[in-house]
N, C-alpha and C positions, 0 to 999 in steps of 0.2 A: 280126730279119733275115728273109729272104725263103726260101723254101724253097728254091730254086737256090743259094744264100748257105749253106745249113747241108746241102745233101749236099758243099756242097765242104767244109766247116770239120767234117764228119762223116766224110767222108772211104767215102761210102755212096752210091750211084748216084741221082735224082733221083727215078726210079720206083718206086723202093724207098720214100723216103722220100714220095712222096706216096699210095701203095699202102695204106702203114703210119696215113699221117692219114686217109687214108678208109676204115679200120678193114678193109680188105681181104686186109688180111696183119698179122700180130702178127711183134713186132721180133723177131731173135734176141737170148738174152739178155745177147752181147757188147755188141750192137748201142743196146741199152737201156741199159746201162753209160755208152758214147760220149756216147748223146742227154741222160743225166742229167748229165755233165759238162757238157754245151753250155749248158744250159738250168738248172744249178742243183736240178733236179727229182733224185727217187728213181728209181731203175731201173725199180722197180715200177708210178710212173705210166704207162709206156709201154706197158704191160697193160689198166690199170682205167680208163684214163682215157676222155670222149668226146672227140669227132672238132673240137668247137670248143675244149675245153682246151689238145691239141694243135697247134690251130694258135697259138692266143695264145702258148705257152710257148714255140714256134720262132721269135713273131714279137719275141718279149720279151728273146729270147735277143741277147747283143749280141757282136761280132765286136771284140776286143781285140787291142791290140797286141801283140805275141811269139806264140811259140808253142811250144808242147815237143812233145816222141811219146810218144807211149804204144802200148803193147805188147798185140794179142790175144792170146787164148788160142791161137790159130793160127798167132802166132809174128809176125805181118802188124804192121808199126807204121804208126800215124793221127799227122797232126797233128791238137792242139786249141786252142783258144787257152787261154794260162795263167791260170788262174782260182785266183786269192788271194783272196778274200771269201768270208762264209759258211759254210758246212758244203759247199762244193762241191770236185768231184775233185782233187784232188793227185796230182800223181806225184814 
């Protein structure tokens, strides 16, 4: 998906996320949470990773049918899309 594509399915403003790929700002670590459900990735990649892992793993990321909410620490609900494969996020 396209980086416009994944602050909406991120549910995170566009600046933010492309701020965060060009290694200019580090996620918060809700925020890291969100991006590792998208993308199938560890919370922790969104830390260690470089600036072209980031983009392939947004770009690799794919936008699936449904969608559920999931709940911040802030109380703030995101959609994401629902993802049943792999070791990836459940709600």
């Amino acid at each position: 998906m396209t980086q416009p594509q994944f602050a909406i399915e991120s549910g995170y403003a566009l600046s933010y996320i492309s701020k965060i790929v060009r290694k200019t700002r580090r996620p918060s670590w809700d925020a890291a949470e969100i991006f590792a459900a998208l993308t199938g990735t560890d919370p922790a990649f969104w830390f260690t990773s470089e600036k072209t892992d980031i983009k392939l793993a947004i770009r690799r990321a794919k936008h699936e049918e449904g969608t559920e909410n999931i709940t911040r620490e802030n109380g703030s609900e995101n959609q994401i899309s629902n993802k049943t494969d792999d070791n990836r996020y459940h709600t």
